[in-house]
mmCIF file of the N, C-alpha and C atoms, coordinates in Angstrom:
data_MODEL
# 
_entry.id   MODEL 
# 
loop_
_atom_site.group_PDB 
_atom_site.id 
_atom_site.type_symbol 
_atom_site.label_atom_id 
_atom_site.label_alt_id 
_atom_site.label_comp_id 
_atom_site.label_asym_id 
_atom_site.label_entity_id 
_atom_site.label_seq_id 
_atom_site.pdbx_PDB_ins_code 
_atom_site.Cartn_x 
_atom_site.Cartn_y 
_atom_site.Cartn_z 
_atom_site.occupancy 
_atom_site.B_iso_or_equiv 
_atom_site.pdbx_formal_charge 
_atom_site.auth_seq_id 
_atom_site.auth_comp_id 
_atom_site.auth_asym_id 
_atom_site.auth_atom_id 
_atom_site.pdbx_PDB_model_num 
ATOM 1   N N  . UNK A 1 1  ? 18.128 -53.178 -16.833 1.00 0.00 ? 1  UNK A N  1 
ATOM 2   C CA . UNK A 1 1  ? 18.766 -52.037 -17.441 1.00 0.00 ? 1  UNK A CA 1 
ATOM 3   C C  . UNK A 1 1  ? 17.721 -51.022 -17.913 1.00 0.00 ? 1  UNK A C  1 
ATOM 4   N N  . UNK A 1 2  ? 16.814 -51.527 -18.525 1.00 0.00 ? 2  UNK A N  1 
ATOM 5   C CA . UNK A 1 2  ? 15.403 -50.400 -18.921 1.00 0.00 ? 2  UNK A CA 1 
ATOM 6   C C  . UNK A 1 2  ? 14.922 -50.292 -18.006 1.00 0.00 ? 2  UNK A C  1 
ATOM 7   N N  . UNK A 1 3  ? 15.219 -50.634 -16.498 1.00 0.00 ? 3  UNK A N  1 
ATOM 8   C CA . UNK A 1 3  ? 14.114 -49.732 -15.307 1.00 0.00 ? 3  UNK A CA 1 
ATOM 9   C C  . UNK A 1 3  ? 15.206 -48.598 -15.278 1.00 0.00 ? 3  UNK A C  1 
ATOM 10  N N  . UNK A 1 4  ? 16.565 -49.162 -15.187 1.00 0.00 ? 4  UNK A N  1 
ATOM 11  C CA . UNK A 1 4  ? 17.241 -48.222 -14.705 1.00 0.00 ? 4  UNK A CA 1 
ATOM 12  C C  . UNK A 1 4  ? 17.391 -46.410 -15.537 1.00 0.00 ? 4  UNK A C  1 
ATOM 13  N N  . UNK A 1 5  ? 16.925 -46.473 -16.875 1.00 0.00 ? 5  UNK A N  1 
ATOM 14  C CA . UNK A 1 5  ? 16.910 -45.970 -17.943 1.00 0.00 ? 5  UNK A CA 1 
ATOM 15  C C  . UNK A 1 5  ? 15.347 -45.147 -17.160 1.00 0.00 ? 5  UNK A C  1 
ATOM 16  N N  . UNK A 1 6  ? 14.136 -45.582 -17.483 1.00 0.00 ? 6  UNK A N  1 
ATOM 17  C CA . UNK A 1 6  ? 13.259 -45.040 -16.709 1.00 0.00 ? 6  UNK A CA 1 
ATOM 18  C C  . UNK A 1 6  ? 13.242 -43.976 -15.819 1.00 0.00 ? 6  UNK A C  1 
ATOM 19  N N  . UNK A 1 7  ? 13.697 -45.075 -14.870 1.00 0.00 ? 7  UNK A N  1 
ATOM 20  C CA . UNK A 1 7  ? 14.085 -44.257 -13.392 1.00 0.00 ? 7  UNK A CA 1 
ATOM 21  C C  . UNK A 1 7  ? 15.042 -42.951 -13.733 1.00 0.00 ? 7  UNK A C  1 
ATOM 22  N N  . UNK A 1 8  ? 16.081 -43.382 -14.404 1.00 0.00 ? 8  UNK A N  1 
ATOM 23  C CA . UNK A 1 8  ? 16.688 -41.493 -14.679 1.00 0.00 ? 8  UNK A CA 1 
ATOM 24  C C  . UNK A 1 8  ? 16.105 -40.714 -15.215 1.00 0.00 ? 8  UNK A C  1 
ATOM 25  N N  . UNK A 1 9  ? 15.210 -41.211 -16.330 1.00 0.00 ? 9  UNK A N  1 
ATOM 26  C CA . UNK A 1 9  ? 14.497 -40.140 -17.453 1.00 0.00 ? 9  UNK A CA 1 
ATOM 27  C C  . UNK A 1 9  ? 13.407 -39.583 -16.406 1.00 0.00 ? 9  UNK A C  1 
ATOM 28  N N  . UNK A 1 10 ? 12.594 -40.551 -15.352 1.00 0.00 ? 10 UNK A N  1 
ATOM 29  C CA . UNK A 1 10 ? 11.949 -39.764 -14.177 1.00 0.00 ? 10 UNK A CA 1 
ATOM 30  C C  . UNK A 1 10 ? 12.607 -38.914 -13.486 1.00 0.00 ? 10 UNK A C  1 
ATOM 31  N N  . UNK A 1 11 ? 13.539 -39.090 -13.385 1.00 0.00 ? 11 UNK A N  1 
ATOM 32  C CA . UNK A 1 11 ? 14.353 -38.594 -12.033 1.00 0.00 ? 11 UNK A CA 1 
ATOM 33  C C  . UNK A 1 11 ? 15.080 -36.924 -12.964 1.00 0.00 ? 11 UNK A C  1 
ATOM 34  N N  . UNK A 1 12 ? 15.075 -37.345 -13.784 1.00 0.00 ? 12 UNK A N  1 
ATOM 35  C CA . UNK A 1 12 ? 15.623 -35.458 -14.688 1.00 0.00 ? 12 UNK A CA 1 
ATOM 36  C C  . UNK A 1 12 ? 14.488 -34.756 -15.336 1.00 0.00 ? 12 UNK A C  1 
ATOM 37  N N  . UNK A 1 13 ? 13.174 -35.367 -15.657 1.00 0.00 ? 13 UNK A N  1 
ATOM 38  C CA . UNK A 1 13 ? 11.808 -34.677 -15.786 1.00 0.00 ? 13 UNK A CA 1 
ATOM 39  C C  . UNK A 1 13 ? 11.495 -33.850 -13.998 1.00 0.00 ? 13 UNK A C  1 
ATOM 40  N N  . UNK A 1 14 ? 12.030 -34.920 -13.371 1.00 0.00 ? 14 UNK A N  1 
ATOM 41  C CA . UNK A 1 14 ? 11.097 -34.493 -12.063 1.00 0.00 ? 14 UNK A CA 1 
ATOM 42  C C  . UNK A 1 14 ? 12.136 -33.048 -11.255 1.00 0.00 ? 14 UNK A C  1 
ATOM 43  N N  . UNK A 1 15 ? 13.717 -33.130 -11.904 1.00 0.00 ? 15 UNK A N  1 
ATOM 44  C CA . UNK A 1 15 ? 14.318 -32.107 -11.436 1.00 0.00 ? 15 UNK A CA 1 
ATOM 45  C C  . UNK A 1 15 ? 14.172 -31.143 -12.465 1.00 0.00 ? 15 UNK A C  1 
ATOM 46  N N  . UNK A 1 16 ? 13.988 -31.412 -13.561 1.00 0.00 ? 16 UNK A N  1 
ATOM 47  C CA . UNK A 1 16 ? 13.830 -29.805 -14.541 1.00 0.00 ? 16 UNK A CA 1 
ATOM 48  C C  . UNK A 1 16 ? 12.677 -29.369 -14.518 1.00 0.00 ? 16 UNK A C  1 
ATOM 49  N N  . UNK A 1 17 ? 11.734 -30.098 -13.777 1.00 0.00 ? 17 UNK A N  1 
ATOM 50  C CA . UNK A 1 17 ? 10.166 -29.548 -13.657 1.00 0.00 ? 17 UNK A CA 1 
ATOM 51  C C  . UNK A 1 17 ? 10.379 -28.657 -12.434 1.00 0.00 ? 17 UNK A C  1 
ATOM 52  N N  . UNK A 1 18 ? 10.929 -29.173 -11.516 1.00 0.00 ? 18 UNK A N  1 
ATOM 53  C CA . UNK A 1 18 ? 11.464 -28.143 -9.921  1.00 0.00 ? 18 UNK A CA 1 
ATOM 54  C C  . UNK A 1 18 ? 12.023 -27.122 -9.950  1.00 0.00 ? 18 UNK A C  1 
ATOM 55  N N  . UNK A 1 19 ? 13.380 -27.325 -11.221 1.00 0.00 ? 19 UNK A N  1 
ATOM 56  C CA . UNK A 1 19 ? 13.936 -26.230 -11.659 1.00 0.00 ? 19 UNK A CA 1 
ATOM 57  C C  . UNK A 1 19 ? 13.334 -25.011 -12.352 1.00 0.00 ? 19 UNK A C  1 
ATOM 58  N N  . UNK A 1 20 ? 12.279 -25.381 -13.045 1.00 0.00 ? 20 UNK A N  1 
ATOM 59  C CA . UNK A 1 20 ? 11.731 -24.306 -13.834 1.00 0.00 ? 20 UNK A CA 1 
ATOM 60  C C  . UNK A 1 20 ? 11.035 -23.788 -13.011 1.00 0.00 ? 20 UNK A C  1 
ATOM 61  N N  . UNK A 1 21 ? 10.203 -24.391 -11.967 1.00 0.00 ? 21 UNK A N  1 
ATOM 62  C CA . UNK A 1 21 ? 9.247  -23.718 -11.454 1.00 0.00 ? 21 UNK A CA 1 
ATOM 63  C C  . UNK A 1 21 ? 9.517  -22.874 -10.191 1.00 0.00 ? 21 UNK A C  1 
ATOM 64  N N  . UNK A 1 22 ? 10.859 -23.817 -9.830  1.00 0.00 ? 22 UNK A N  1 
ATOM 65  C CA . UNK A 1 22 ? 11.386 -22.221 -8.806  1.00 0.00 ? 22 UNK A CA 1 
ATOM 66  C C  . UNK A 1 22 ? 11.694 -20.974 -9.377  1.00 0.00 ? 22 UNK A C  1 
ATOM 67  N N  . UNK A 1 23 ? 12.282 -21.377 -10.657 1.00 0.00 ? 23 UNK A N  1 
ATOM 68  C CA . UNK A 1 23 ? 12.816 -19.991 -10.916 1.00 0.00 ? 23 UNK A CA 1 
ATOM 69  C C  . UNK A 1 23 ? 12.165 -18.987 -11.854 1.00 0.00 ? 23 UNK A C  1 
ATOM 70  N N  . UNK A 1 24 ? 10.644 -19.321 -11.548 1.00 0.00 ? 24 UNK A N  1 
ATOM 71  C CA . UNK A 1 24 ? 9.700  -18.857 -12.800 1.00 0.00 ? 24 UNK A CA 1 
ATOM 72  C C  . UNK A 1 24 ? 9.538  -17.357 -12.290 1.00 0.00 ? 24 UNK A C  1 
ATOM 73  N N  . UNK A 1 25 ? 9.625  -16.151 -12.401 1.00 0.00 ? 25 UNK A N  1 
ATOM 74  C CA . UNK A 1 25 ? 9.228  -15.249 -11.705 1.00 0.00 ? 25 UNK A CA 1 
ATOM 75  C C  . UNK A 1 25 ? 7.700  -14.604 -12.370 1.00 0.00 ? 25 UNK A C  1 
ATOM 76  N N  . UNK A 1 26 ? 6.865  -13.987 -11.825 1.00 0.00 ? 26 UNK A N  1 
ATOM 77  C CA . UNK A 1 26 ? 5.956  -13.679 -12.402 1.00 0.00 ? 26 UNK A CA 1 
ATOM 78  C C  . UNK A 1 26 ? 6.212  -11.828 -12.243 1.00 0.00 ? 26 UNK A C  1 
ATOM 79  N N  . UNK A 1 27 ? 5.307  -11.329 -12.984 1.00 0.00 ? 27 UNK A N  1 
ATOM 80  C CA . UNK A 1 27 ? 5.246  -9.891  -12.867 1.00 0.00 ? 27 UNK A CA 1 
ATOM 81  C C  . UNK A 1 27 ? 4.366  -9.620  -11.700 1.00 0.00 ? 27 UNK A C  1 
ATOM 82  N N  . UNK A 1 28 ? 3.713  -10.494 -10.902 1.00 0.00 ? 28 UNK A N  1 
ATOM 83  C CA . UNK A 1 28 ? 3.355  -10.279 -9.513  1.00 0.00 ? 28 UNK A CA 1 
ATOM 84  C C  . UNK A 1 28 ? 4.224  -10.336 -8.276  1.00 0.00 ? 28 UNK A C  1 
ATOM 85  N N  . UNK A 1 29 ? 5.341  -11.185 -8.788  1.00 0.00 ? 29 UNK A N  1 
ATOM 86  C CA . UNK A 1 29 ? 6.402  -10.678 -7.638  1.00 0.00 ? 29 UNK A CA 1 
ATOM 87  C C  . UNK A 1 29 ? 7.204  -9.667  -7.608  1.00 0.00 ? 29 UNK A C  1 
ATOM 88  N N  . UNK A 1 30 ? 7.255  -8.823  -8.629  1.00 0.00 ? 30 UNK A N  1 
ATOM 89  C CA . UNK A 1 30 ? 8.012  -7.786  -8.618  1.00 0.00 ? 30 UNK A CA 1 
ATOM 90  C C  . UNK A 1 30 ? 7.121  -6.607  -7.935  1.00 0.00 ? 30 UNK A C  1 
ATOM 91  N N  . UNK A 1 31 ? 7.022  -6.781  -6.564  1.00 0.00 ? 31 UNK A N  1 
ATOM 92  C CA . UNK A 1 31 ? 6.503  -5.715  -5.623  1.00 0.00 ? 31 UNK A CA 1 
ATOM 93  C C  . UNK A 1 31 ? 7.882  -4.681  -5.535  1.00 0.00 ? 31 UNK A C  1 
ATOM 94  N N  . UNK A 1 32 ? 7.085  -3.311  -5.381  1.00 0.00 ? 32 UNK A N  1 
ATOM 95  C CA . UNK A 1 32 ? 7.867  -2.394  -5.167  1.00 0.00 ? 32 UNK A CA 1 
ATOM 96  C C  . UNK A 1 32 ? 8.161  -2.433  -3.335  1.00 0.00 ? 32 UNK A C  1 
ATOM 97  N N  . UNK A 1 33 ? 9.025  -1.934  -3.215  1.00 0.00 ? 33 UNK A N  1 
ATOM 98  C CA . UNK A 1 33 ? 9.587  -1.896  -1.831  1.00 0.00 ? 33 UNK A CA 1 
ATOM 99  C C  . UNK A 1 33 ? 9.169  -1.299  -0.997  1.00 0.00 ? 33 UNK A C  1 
ATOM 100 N N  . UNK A 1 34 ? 8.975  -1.010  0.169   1.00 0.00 ? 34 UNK A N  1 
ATOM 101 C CA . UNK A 1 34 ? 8.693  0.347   1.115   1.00 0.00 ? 34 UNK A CA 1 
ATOM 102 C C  . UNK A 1 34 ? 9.250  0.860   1.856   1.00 0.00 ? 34 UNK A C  1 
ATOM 103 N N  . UNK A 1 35 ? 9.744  1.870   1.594   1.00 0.00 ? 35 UNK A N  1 
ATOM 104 C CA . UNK A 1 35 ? 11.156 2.559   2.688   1.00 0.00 ? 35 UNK A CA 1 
ATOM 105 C C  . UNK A 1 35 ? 10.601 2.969   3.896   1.00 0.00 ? 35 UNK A C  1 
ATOM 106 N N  . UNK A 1 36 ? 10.944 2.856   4.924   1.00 0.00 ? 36 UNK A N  1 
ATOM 107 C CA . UNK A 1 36 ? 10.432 3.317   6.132   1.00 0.00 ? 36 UNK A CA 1 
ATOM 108 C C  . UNK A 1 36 ? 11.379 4.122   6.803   1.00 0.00 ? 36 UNK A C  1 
ATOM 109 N N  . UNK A 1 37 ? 10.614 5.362   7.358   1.00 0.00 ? 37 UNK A N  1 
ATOM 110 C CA . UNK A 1 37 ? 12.176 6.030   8.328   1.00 0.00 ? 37 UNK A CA 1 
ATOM 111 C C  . UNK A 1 37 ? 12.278 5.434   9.404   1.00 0.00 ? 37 UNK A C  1 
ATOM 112 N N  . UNK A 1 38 ? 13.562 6.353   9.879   1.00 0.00 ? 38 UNK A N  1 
ATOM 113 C CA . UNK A 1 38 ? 13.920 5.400   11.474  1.00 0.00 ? 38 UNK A CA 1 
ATOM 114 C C  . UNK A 1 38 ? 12.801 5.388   12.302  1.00 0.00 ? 38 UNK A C  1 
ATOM 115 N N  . UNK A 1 39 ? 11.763 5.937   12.427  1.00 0.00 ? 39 UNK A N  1 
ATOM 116 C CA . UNK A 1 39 ? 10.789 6.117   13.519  1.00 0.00 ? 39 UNK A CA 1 
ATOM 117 C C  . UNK A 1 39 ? 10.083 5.090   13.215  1.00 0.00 ? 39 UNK A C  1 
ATOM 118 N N  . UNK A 1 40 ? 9.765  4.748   12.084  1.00 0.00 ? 40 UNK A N  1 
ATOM 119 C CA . UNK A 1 40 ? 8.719  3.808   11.657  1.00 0.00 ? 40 UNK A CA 1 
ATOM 120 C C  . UNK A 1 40 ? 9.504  2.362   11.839  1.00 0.00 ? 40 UNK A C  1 
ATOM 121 N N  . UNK A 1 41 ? 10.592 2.218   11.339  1.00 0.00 ? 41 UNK A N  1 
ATOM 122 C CA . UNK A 1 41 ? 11.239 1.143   11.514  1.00 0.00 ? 41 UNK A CA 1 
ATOM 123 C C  . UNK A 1 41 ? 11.280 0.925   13.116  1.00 0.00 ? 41 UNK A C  1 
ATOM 124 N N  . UNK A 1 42 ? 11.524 1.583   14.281  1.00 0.00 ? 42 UNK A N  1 
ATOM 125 C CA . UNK A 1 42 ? 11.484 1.095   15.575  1.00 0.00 ? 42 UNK A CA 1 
ATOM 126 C C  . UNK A 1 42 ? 10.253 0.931   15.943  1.00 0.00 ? 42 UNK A C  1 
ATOM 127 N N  . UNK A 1 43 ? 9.211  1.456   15.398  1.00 0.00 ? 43 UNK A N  1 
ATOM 128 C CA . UNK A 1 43 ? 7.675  1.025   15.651  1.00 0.00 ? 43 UNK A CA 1 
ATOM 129 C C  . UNK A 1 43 ? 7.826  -0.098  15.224  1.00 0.00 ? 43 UNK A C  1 
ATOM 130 N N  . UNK A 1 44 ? 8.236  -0.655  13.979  1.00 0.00 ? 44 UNK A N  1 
ATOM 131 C CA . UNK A 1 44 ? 7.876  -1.997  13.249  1.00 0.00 ? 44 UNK A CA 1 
ATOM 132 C C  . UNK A 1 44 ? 8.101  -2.760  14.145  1.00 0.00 ? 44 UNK A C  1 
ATOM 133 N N  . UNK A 1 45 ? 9.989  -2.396  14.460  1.00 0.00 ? 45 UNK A N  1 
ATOM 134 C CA . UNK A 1 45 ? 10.196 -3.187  15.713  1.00 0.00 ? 45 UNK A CA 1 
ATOM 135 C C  . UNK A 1 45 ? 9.600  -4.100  17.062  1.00 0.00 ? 45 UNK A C  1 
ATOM 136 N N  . UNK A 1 46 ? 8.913  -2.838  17.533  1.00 0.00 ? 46 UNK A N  1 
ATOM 137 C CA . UNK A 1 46 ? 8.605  -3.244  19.092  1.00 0.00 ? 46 UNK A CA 1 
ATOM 138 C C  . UNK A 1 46 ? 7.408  -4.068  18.653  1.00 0.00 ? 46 UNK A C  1 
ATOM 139 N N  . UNK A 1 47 ? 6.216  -3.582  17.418  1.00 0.00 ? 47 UNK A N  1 
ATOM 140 C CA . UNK A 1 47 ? 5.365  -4.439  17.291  1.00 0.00 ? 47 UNK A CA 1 
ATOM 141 C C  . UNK A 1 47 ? 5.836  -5.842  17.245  1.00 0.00 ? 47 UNK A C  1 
ATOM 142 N N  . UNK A 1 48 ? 6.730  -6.280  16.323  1.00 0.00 ? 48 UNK A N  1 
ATOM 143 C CA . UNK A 1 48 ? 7.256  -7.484  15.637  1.00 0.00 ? 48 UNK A CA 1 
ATOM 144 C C  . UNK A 1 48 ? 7.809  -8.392  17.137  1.00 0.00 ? 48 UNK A C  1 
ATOM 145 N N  . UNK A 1 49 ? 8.551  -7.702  18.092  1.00 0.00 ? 49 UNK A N  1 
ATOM 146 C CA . UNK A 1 49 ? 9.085  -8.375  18.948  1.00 0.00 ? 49 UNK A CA 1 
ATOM 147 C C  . UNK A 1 49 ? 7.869  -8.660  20.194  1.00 0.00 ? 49 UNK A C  1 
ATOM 148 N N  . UNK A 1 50 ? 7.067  -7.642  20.446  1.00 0.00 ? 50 UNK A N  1 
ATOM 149 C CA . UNK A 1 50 ? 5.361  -7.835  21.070  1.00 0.00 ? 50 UNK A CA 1 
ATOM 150 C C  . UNK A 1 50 ? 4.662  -8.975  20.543  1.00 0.00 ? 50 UNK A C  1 
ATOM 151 N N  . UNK A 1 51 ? 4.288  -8.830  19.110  1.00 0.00 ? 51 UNK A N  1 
ATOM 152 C CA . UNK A 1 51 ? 3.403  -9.907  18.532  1.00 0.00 ? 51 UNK A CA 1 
ATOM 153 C C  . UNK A 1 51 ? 4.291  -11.097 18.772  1.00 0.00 ? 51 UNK A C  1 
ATOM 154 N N  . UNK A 1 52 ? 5.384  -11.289 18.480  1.00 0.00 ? 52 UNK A N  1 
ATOM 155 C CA . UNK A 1 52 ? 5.835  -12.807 18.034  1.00 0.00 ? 52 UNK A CA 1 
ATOM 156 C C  . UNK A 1 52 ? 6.468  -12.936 19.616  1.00 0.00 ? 52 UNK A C  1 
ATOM 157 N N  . UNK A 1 53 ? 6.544  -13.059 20.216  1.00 0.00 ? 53 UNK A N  1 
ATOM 158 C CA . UNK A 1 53 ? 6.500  -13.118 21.766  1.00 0.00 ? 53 UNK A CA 1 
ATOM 159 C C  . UNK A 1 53 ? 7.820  -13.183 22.585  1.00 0.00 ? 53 UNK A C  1 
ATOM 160 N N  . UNK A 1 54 ? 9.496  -12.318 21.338  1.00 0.00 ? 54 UNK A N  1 
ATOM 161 C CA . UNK A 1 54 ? 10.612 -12.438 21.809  1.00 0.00 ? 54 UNK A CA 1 
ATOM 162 C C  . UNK A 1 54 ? 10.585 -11.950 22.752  1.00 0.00 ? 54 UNK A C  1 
ATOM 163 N N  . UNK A 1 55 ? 9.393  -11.074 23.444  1.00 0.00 ? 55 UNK A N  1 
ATOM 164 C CA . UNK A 1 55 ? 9.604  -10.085 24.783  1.00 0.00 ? 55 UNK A CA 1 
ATOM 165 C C  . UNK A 1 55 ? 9.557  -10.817 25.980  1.00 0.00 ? 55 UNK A C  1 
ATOM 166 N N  . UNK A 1 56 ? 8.597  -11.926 25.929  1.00 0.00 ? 56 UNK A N  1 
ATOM 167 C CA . UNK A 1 56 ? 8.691  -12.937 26.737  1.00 0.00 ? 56 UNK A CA 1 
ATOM 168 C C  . UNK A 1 56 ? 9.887  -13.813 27.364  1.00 0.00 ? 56 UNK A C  1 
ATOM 169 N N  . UNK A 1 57 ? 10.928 -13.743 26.670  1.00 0.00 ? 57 UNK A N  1 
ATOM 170 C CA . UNK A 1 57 ? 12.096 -14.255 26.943  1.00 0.00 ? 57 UNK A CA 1 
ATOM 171 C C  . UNK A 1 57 ? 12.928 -13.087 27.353  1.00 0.00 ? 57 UNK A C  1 
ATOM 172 N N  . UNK A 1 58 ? 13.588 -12.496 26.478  1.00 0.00 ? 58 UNK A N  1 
ATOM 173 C CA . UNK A 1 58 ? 14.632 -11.076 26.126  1.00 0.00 ? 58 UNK A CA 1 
ATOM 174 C C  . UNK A 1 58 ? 14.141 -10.305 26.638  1.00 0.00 ? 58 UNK A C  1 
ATOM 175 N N  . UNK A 1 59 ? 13.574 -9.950  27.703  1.00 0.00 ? 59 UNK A N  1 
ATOM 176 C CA . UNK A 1 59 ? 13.583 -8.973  28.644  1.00 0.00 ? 59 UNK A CA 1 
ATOM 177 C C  . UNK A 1 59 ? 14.246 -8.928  29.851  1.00 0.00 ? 59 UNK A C  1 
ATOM 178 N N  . UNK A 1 60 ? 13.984 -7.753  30.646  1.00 0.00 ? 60 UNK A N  1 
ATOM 179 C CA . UNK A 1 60 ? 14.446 -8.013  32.065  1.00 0.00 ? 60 UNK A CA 1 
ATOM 180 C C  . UNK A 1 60 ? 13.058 -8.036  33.330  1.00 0.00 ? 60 UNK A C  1 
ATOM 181 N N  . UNK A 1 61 ? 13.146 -9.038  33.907  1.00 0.00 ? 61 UNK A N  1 
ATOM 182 C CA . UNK A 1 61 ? 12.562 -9.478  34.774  1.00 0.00 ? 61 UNK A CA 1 
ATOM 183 C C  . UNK A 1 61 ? 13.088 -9.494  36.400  1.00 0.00 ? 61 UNK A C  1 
ATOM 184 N N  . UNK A 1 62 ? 11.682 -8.966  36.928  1.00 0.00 ? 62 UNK A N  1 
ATOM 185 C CA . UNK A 1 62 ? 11.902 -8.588  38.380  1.00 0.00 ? 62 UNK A CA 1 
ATOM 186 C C  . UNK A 1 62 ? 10.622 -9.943  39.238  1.00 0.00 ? 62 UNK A C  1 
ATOM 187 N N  . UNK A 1 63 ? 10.664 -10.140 40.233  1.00 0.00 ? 63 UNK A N  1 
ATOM 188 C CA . UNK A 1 63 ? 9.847  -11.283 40.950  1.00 0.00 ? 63 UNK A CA 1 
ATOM 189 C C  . UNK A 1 63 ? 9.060  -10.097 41.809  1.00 0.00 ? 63 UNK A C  1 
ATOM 190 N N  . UNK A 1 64 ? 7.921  -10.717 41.050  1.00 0.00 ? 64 UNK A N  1 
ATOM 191 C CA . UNK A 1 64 ? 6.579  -9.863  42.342  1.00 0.00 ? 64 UNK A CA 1 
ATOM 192 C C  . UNK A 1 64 ? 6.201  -11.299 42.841  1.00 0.00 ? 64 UNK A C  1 
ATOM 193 N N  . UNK A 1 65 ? 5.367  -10.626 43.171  1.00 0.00 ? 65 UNK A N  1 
ATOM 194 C CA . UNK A 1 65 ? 4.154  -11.890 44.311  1.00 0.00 ? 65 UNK A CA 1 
ATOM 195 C C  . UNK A 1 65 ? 3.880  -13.123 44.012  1.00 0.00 ? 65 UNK A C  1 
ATOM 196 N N  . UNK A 1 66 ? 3.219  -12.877 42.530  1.00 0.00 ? 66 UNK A N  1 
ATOM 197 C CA . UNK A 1 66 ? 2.922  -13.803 41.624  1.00 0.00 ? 66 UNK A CA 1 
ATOM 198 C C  . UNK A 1 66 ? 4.138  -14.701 40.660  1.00 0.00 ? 66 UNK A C  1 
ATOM 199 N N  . UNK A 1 67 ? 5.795  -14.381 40.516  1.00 0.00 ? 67 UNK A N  1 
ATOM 200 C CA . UNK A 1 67 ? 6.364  -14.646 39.922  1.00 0.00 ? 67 UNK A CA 1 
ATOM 201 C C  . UNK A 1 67 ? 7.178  -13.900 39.178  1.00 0.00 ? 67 UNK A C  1 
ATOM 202 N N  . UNK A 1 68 ? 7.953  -14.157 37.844  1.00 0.00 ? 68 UNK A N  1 
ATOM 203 C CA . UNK A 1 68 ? 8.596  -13.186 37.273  1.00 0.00 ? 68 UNK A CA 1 
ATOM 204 C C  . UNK A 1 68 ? 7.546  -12.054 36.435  1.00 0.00 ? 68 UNK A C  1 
ATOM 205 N N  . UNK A 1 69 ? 8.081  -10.713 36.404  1.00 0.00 ? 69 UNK A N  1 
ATOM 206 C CA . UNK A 1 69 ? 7.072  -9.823  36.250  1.00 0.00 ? 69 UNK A CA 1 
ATOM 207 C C  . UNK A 1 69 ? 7.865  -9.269  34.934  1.00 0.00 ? 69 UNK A C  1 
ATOM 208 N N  . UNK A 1 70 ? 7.563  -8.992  34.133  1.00 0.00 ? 70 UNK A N  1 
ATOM 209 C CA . UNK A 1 70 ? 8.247  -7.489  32.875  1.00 0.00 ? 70 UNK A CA 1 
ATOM 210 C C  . UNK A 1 70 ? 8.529  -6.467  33.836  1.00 0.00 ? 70 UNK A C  1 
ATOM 211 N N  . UNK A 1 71 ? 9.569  -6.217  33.928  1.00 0.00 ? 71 UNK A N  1 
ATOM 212 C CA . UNK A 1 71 ? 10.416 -5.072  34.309  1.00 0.00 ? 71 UNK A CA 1 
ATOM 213 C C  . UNK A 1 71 ? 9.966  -3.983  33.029  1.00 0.00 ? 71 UNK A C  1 
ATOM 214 N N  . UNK A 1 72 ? 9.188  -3.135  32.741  1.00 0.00 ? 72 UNK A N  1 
ATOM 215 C CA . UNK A 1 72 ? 9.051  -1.890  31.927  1.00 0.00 ? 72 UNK A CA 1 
ATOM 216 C C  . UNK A 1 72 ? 10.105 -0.817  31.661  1.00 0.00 ? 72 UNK A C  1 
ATOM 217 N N  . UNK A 1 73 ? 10.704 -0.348  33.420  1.00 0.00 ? 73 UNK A N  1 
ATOM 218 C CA . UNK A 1 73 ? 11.773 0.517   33.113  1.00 0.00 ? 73 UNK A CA 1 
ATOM 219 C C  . UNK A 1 73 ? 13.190 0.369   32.926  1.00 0.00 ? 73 UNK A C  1 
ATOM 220 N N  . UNK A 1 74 ? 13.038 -1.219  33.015  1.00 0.00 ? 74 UNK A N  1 
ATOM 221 C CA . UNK A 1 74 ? 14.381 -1.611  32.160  1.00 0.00 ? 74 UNK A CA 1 
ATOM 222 C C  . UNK A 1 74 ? 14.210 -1.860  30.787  1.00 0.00 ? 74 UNK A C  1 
ATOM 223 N N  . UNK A 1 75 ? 13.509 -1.621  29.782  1.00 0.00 ? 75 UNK A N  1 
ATOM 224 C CA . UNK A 1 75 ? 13.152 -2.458  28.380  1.00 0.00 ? 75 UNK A CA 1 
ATOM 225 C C  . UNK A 1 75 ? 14.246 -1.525  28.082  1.00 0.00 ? 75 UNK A C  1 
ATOM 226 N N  . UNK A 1 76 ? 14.989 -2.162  26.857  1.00 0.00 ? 76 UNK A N  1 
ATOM 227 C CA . UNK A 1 76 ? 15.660 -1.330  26.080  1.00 0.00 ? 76 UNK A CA 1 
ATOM 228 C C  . UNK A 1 76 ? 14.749 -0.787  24.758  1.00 0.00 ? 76 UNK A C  1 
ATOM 229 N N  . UNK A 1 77 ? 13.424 -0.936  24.720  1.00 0.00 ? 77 UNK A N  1 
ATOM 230 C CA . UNK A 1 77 ? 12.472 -0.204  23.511  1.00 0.00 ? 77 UNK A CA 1 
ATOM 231 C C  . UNK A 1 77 ? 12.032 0.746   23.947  1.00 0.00 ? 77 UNK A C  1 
# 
């Protein structure tokens, strides 16, 4: 019966310690925002979908010589 006593008093230290510390906010997370216009936002875009390599899939593809090729004048960017 006293492990079992233990074991809860661990077990509600170890969730109000989780609890506090998720929800601790600091005055370093309160970053201000950055509005971007539409131009900038479709730049963000094409970078974001370039770098992380959705273009590789979600495109349209034509077969050259070598295999499937990026179709360019089909991109919808």
């Amino acid at each position: 019966m006293r492990k079992l006593f233990i074991a809860a008093g661990v077990l509600a230290f170890a969730s109000a310690t989780i609890f506090i510390s998720c929800t601790n906010h600091s005055a370093a997370d309160d970053k201000t925002a950055v509005i971007l216009d539409s131009a900038e936002k479709i730049k963000r875009g094409e970078y974001l979908v370039s770098i992380i390599g959705c273009d590789d899939c979600h495109s349209p593809k034509r077969m050259g010589p070598m295999g499937p090729l990026l179709s360019v004048s089909e991109r919808s960017m």
